[in-house]
DOPA-214334 format. One record per residue (C-alpha): residue in one letter; x, y, z; chain. Coordinates in nm, 3 decimals. Last residue first. Example, Ala and Ser with C-alpha at 12.3 -4.5 7.8 and 13.67 -1.06 7.14 Angstrom:
<atom res="s" xx="1.367" yy="-0.106" zz="0.714" chain="A"/>
<atom res="a" xx="1.230" yy="-0.450" zz="0.780" chain="A"/>
***
This chain:
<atom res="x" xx="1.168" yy="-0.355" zz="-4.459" chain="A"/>
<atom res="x" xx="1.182" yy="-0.105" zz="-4.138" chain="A"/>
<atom res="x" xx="1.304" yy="0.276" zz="-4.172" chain="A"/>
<atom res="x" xx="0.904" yy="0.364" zz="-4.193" chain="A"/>
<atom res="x" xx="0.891" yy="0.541" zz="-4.521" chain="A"/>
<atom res="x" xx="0.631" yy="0.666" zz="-4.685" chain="A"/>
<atom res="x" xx="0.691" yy="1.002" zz="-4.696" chain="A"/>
<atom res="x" xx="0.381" yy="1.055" zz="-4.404" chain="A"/>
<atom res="x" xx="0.597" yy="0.766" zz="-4.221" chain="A"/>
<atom res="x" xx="0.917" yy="1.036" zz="-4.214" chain="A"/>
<atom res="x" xx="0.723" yy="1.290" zz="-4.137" chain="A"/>
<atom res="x" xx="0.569" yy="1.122" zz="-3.807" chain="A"/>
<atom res="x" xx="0.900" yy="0.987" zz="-3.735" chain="A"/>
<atom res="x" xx="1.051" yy="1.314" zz="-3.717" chain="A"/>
<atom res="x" xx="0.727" yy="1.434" zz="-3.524" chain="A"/>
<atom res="x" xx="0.759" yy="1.168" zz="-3.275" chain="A"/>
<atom res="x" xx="1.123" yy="1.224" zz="-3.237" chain="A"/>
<atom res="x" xx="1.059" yy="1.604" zz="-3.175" chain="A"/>
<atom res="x" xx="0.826" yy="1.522" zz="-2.992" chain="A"/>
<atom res="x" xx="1.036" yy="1.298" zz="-2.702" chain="A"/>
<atom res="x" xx="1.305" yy="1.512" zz="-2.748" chain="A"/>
<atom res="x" xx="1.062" yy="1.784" zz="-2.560" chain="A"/>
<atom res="x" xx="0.898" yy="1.551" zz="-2.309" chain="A"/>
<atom res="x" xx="1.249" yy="1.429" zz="-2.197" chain="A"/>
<atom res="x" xx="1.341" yy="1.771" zz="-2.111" chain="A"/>
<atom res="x" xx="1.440" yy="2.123" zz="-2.274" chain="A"/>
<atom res="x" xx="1.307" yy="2.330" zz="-2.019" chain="A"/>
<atom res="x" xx="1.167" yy="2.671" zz="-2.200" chain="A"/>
<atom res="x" xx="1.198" yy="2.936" zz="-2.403" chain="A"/>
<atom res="x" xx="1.626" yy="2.906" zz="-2.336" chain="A"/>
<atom res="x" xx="1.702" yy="2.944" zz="-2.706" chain="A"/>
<atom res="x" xx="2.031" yy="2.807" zz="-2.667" chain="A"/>
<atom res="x" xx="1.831" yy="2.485" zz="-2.536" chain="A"/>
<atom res="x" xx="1.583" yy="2.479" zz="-2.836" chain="A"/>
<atom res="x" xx="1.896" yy="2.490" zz="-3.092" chain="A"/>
<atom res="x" xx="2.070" yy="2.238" zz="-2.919" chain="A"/>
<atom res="x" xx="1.785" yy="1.992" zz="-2.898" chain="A"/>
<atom res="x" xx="1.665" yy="2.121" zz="-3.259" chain="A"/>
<atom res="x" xx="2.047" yy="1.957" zz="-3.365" chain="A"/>
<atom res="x" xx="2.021" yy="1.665" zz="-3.208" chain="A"/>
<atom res="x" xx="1.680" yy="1.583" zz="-3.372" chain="A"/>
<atom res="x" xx="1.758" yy="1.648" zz="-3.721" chain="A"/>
<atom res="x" xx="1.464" yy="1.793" zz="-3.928" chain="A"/>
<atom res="x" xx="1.581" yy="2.177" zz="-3.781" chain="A"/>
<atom res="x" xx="1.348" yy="2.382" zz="-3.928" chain="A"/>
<atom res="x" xx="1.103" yy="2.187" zz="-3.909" chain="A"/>
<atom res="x" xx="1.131" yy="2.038" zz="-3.570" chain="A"/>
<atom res="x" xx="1.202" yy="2.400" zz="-3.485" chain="A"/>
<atom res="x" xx="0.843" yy="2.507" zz="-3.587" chain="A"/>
<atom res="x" xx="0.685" yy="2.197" zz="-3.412" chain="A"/>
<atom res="x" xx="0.858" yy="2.248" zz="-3.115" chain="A"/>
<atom res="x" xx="0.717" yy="2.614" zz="-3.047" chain="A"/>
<atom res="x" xx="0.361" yy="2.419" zz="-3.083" chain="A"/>
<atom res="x" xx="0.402" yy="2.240" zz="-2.889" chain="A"/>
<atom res="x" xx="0.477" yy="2.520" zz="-2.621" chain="A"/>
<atom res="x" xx="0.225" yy="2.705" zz="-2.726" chain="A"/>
<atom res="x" xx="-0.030" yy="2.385" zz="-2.684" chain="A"/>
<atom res="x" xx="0.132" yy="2.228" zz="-2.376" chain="A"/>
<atom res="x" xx="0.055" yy="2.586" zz="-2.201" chain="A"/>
<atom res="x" xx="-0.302" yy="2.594" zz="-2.338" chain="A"/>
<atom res="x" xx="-0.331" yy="2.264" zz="-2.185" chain="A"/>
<atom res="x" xx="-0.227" yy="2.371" zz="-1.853" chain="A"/>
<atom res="x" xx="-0.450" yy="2.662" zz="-1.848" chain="A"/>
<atom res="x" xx="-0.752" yy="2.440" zz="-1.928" chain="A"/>
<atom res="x" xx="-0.645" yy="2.214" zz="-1.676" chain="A"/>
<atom res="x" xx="-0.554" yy="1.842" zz="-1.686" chain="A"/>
<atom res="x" xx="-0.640" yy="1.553" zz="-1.473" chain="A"/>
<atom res="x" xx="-0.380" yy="1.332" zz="-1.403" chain="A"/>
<atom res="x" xx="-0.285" yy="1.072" zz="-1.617" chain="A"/>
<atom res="x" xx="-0.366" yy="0.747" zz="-1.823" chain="A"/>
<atom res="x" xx="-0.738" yy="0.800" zz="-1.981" chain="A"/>
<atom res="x" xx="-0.707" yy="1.184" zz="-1.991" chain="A"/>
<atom res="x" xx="-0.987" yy="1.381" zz="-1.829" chain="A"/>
<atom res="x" xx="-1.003" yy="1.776" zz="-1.914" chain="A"/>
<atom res="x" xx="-1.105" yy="2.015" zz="-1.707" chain="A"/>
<atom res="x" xx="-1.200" yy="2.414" zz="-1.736" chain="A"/>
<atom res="x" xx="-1.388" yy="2.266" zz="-2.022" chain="A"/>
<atom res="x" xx="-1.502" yy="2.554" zz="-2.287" chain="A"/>
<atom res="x" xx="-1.468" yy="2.347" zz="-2.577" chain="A"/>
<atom res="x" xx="-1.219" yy="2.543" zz="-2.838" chain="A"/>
<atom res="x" xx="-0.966" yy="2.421" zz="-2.639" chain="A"/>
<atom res="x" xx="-0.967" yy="2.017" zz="-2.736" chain="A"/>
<atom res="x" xx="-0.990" yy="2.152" zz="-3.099" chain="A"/>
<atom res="x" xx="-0.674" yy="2.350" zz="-3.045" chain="A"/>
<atom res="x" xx="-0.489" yy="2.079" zz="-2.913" chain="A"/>
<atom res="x" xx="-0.618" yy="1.813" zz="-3.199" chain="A"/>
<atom res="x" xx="-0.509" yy="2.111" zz="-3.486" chain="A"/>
<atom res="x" xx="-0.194" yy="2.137" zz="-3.321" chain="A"/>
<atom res="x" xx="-0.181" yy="1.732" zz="-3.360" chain="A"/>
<atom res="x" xx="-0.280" yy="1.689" zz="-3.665" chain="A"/>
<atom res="x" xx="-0.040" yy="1.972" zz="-3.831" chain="A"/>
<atom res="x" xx="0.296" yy="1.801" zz="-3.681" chain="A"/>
<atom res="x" xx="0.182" yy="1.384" zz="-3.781" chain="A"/>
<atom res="x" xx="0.312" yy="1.237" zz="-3.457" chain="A"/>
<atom res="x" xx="0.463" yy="0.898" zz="-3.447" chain="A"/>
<atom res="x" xx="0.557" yy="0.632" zz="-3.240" chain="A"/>
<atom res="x" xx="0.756" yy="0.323" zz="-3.437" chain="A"/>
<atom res="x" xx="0.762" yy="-0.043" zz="-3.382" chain="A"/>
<atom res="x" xx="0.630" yy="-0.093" zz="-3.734" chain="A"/>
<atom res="x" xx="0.354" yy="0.179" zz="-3.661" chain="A"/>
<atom res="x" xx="0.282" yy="0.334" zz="-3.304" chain="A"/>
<atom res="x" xx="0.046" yy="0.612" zz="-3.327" chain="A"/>
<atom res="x" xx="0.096" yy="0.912" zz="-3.004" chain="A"/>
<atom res="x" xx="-0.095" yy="0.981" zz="-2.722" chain="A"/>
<atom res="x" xx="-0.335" yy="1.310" zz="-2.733" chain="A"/>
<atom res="x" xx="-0.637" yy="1.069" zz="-2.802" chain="A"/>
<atom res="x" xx="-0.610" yy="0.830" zz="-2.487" chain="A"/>
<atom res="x" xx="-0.966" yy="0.955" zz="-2.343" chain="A"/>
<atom res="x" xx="-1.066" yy="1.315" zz="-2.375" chain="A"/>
<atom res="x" xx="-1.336" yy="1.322" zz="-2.111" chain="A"/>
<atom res="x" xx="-1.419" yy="1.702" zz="-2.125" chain="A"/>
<atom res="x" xx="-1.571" yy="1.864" zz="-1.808" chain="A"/>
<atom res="x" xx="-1.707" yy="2.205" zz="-1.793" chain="A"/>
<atom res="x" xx="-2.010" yy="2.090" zz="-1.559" chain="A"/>
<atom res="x" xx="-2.269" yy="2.232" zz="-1.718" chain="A"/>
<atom res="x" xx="-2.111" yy="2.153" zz="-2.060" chain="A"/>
<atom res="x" xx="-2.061" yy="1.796" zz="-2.033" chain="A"/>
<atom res="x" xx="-1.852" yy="1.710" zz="-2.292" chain="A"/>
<atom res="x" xx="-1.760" yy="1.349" zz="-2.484" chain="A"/>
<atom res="x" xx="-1.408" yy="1.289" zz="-2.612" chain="A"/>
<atom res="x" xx="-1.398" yy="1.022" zz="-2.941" chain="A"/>
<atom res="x" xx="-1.109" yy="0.849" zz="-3.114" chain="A"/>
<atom res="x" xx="-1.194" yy="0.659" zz="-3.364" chain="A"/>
<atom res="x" xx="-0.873" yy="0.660" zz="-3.580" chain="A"/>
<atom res="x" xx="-0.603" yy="0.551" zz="-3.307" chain="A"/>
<atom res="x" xx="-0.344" yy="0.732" zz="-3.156" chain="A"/>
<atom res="x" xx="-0.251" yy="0.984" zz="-3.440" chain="A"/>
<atom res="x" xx="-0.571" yy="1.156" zz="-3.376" chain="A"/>
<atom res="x" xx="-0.877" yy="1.310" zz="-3.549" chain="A"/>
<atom res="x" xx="-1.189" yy="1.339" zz="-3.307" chain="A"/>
<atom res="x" xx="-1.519" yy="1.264" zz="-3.292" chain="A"/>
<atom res="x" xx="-1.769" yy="1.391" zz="-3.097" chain="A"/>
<atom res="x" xx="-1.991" yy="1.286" zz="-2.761" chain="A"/>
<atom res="x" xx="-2.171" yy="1.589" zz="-2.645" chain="A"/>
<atom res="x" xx="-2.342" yy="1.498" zz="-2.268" chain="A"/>
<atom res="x" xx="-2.582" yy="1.734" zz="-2.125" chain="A"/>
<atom res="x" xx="-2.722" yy="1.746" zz="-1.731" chain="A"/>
<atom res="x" xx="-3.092" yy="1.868" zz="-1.673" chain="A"/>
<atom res="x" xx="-3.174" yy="1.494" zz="-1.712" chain="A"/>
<atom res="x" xx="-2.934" yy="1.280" zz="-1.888" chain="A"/>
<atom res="x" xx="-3.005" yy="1.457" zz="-2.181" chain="A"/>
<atom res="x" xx="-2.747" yy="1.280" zz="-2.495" chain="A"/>
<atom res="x" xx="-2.590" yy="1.465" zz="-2.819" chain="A"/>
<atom res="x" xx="-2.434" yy="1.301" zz="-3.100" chain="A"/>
<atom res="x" xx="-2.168" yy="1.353" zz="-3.327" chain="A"/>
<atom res="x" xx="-1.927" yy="1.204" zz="-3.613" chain="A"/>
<atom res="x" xx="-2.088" yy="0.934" zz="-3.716" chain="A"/>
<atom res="x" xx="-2.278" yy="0.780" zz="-3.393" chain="A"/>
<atom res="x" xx="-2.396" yy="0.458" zz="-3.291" chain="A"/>
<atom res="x" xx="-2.608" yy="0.294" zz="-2.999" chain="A"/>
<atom res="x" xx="-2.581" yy="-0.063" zz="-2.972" chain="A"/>
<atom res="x" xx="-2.214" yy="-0.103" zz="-2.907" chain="A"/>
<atom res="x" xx="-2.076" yy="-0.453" zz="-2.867" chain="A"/>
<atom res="x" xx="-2.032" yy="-0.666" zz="-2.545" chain="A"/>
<atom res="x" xx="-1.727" yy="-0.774" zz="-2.444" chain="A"/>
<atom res="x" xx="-1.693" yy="-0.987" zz="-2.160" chain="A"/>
<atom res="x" xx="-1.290" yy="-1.013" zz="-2.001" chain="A"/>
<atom res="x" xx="-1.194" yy="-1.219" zz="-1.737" chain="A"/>
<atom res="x" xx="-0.852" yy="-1.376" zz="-1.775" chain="A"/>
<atom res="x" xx="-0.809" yy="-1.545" zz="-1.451" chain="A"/>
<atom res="x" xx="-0.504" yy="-1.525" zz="-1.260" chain="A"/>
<atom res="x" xx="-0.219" yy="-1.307" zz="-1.352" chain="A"/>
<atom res="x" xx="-0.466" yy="-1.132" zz="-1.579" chain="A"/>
<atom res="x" xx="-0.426" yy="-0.722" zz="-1.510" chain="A"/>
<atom res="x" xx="0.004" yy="-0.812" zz="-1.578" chain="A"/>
<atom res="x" xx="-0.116" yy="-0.866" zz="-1.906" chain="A"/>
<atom res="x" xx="-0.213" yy="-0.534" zz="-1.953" chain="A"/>
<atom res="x" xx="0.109" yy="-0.379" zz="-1.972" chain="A"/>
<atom res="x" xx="0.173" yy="-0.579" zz="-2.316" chain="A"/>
<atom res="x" xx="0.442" yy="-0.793" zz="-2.340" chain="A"/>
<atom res="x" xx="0.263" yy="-1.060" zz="-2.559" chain="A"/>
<atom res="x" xx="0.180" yy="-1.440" zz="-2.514" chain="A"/>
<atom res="x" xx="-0.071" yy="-1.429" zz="-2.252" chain="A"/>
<atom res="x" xx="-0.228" yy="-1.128" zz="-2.473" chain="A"/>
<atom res="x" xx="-0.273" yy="-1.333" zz="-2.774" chain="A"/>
<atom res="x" xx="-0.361" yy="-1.631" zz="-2.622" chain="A"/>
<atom res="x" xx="-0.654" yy="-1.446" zz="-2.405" chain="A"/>
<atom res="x" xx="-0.789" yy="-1.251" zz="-2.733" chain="A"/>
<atom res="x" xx="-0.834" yy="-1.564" zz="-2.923" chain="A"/>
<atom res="x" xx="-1.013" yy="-1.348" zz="-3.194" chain="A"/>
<atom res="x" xx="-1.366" yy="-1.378" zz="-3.365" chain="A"/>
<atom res="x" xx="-1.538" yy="-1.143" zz="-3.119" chain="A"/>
<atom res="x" xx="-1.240" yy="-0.876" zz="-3.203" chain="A"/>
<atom res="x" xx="-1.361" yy="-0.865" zz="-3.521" chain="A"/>
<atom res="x" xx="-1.663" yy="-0.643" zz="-3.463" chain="A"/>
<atom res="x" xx="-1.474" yy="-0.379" zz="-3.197" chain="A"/>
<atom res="x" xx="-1.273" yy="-0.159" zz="-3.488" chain="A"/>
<atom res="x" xx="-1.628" yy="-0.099" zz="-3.681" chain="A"/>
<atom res="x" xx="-1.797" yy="-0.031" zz="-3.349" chain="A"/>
<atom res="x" xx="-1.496" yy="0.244" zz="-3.286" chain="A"/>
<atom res="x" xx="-1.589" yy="0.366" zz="-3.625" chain="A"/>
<atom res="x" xx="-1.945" yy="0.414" zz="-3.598" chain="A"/>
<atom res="x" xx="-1.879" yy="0.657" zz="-3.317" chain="A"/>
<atom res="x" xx="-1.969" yy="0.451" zz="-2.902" chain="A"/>
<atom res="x" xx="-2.290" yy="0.427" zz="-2.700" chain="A"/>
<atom res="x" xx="-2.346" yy="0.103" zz="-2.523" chain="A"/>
<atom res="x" xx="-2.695" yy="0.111" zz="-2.329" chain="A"/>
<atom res="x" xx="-2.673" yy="-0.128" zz="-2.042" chain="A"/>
<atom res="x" xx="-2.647" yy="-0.435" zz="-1.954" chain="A"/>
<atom res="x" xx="-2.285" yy="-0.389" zz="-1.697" chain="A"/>
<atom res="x" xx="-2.037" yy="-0.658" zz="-1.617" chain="A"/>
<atom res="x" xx="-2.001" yy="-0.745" zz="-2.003" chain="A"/>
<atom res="x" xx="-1.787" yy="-0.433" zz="-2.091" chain="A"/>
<atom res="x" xx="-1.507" yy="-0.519" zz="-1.872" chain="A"/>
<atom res="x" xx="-1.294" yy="-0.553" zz="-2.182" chain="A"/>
<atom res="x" xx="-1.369" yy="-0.238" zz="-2.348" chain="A"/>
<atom res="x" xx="-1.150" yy="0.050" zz="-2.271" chain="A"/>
<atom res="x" xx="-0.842" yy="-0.190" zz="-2.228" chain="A"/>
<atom res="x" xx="-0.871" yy="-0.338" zz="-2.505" chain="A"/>
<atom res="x" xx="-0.852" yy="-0.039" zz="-2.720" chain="A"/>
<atom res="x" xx="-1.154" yy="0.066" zz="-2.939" chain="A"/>
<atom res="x" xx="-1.223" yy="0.425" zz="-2.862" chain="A"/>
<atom res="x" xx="-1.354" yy="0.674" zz="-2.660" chain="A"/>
<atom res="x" xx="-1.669" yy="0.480" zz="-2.573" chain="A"/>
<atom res="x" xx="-1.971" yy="0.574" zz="-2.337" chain="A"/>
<atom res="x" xx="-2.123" yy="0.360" zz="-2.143" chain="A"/>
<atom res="x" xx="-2.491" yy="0.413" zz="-2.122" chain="A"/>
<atom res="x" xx="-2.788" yy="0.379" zz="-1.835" chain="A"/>
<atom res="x" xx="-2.495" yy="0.394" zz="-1.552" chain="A"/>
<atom res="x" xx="-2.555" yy="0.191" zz="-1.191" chain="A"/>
<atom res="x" xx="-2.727" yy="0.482" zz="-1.012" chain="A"/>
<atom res="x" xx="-2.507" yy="0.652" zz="-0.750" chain="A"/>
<atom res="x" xx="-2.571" yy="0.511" zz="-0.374" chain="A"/>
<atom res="x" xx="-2.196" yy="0.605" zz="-0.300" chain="A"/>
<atom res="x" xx="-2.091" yy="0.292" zz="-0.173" chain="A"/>
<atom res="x" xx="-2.263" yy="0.131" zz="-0.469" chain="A"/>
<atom res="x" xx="-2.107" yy="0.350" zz="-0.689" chain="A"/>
<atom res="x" xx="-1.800" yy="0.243" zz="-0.586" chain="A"/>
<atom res="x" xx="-1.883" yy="-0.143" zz="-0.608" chain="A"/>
<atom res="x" xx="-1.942" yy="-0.073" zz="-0.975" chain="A"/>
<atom res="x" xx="-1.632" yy="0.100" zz="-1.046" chain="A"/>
<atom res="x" xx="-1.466" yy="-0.215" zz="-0.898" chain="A"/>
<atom res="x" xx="-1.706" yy="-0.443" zz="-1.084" chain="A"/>
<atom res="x" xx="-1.560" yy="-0.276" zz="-1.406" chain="A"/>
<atom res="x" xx="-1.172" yy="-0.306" zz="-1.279" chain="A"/>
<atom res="x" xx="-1.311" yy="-0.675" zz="-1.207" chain="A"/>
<atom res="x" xx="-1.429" yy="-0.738" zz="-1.542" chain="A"/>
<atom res="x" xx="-1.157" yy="-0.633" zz="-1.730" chain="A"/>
<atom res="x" xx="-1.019" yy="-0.341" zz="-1.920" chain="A"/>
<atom res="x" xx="-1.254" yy="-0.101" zz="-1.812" chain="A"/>
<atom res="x" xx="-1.589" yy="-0.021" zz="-2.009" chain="A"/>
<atom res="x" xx="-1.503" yy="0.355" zz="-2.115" chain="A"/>
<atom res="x" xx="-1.717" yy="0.709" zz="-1.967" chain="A"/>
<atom res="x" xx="-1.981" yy="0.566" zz="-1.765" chain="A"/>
<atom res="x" xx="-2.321" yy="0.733" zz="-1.792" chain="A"/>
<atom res="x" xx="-2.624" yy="0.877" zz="-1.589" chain="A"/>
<atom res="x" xx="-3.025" yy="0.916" zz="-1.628" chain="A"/>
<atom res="x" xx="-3.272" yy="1.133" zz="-1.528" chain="A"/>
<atom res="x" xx="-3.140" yy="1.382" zz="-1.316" chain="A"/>
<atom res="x" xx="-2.834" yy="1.319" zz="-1.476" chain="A"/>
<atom res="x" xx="-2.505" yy="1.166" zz="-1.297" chain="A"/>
<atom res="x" xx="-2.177" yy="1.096" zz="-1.506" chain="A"/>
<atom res="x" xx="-1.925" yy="0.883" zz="-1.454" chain="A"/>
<atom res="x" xx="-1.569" yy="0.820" zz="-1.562" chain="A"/>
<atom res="x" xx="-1.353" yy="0.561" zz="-1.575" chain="A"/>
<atom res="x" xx="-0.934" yy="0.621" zz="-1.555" chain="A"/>
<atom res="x" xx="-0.774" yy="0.370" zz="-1.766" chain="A"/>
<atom res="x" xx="-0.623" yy="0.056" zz="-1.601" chain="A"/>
<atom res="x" xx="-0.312" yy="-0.041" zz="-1.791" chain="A"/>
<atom res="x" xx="-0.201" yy="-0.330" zz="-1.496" chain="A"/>
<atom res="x" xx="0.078" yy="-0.117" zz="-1.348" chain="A"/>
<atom res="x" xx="-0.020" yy="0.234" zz="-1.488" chain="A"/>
<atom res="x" xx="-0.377" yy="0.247" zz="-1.256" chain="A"/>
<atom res="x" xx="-0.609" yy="0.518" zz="-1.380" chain="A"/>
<atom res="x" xx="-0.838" yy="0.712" zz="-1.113" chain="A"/>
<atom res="x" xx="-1.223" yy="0.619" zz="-1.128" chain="A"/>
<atom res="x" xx="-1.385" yy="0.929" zz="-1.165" chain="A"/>
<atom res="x" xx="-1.657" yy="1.133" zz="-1.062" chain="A"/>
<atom res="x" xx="-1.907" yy="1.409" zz="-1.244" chain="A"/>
<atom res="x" xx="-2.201" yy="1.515" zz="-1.130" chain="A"/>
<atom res="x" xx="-2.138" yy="1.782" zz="-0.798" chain="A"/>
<atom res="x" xx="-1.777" yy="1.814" zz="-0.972" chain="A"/>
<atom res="x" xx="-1.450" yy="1.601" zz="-0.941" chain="A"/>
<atom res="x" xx="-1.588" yy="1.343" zz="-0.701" chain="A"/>
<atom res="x" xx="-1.255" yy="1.122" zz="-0.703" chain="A"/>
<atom res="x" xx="-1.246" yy="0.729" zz="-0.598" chain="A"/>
<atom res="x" xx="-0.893" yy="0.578" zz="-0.623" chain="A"/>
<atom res="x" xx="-0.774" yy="0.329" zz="-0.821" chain="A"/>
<atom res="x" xx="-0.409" yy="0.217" zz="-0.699" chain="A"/>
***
């Protein structure tokens, strides 16, 4: 269920929806102009957003802003003209996907967002018309928005955009894992180095695509104890045996999260040797 959330005085959010792969939509209010953080993955989770700002007498959004290229960041795209703003990568990703039969391909899948068109498929994309290398900074009117680029297994354009007045950093799907012949993977020293370069901005909140919101003292917590995986995961390349060794050590719960990286970062090794276990 998406639920309307006024996280600060100018920042709300649309809250994520795991049954059809809704992300969570953001929006940002300037004195002189405001965003949307992602395009939805259809045209009614857009109009939805939409119809909440109406309610709220917010200003329908001068740019969308894009953390990355999935579908469904992008699909509801068309149900707003406005300024697009997304990294010259992300635009690179989006350019073919005009020349696909998107609607066959996802009828025909198992994706999670397939259950989003059990009647019509309604998607519009539109393409980005303001572009970025790495970073770019936007005035909405006493209000600032950093959009930057960030390294991540999930997908190579990911993006996270800041508003420092209101220490909130949208950080879109880019702490989720790569998937490659069937296969999620974490490369170890990318994503420490993604944690710590999430914490270096001085949010006191950060806004994942798919989950709750996250605190600052929360994701130091995920960092150290990362982190603590990481080292064993070397130490002990077999995942059994870091389970046991983790669980004698008694730092911490040893849960599904925990075997759960340490298979991601075995896999993650085992792709950065080349080798993916498939033919």
């Amino acid at each position: 269920m998406n639920e309307w959330v006024r996280l600060t005085q100018r920042v709300a959010w649309l809250t994520p929806s795991e049954e059809t792969d809704r992300p969570g939509l953001g929006y940002i209010k300037g004195s002189e102009a405001s965003a949307a953080v992602d395009g939805g993955n259809s045209l009614k989770h857009m109009r939805l957003f939409l119809k909440h700002l109406r309610e709220e007498r917010l200003a329908v959004p001068t740019f969308t802003f894009l953390t990355h290229w999935h579908w469904d960041h992008i699909f509801g795209l068309g149900a707003l003209d406005n300024w697009i703003v997304a990294s010259e990568e992300t635009k690179k990703y989006m350019l073919p996907l005009q020349d696909q039969d998107l609607e066959q391909e996802i009828r025909e899948s198992d994706y999670q967002i397939k259950e989003e068109f059990t009647d019509e498929f309604d998607v519009a994309l539109r393409m980005p018309s303001i572009v970025y290398k790495e970073r770019c900074v936007f005035d909405l009117g006493n209000l600032t928005v950093l959009a930057q680029w960030v390294e991540s297994d999930h997908t190579a354009d990911c993006s996270v955009f800041f508003v420092p007045e209101e220490k909130v950093l949208f950080i879109g799907d880019c702490l989720y894992c790569g998937a490659d012949h069937g296969q999620y993977y974490l490369d170890r020293l990318r994503y420490l180095t993604l944690l710590k370069t999430l914490l270096r901005f001085p949010a006191e909140l950060y806004l994942d695509s798919h989950r709750k919101p996250i605190t600052r003292e929360r994701l130091r917590a995920d960092l150290e104890k990362v982190s603590r995986i990481a080292e064993v995961s070397v130490q002990y390349p077999d995942v059994g045996e870091a389970l046991r060794f983790l669980e004698a050590e008694n730092r911490f719960d040893v849960d599904d999260d925990v075997a759960f990286y340490l298979k991601a970062f075995e896999n993650g090794e085992k792709r950065n040797r080349g080798f993916t276990g498939n033919p």
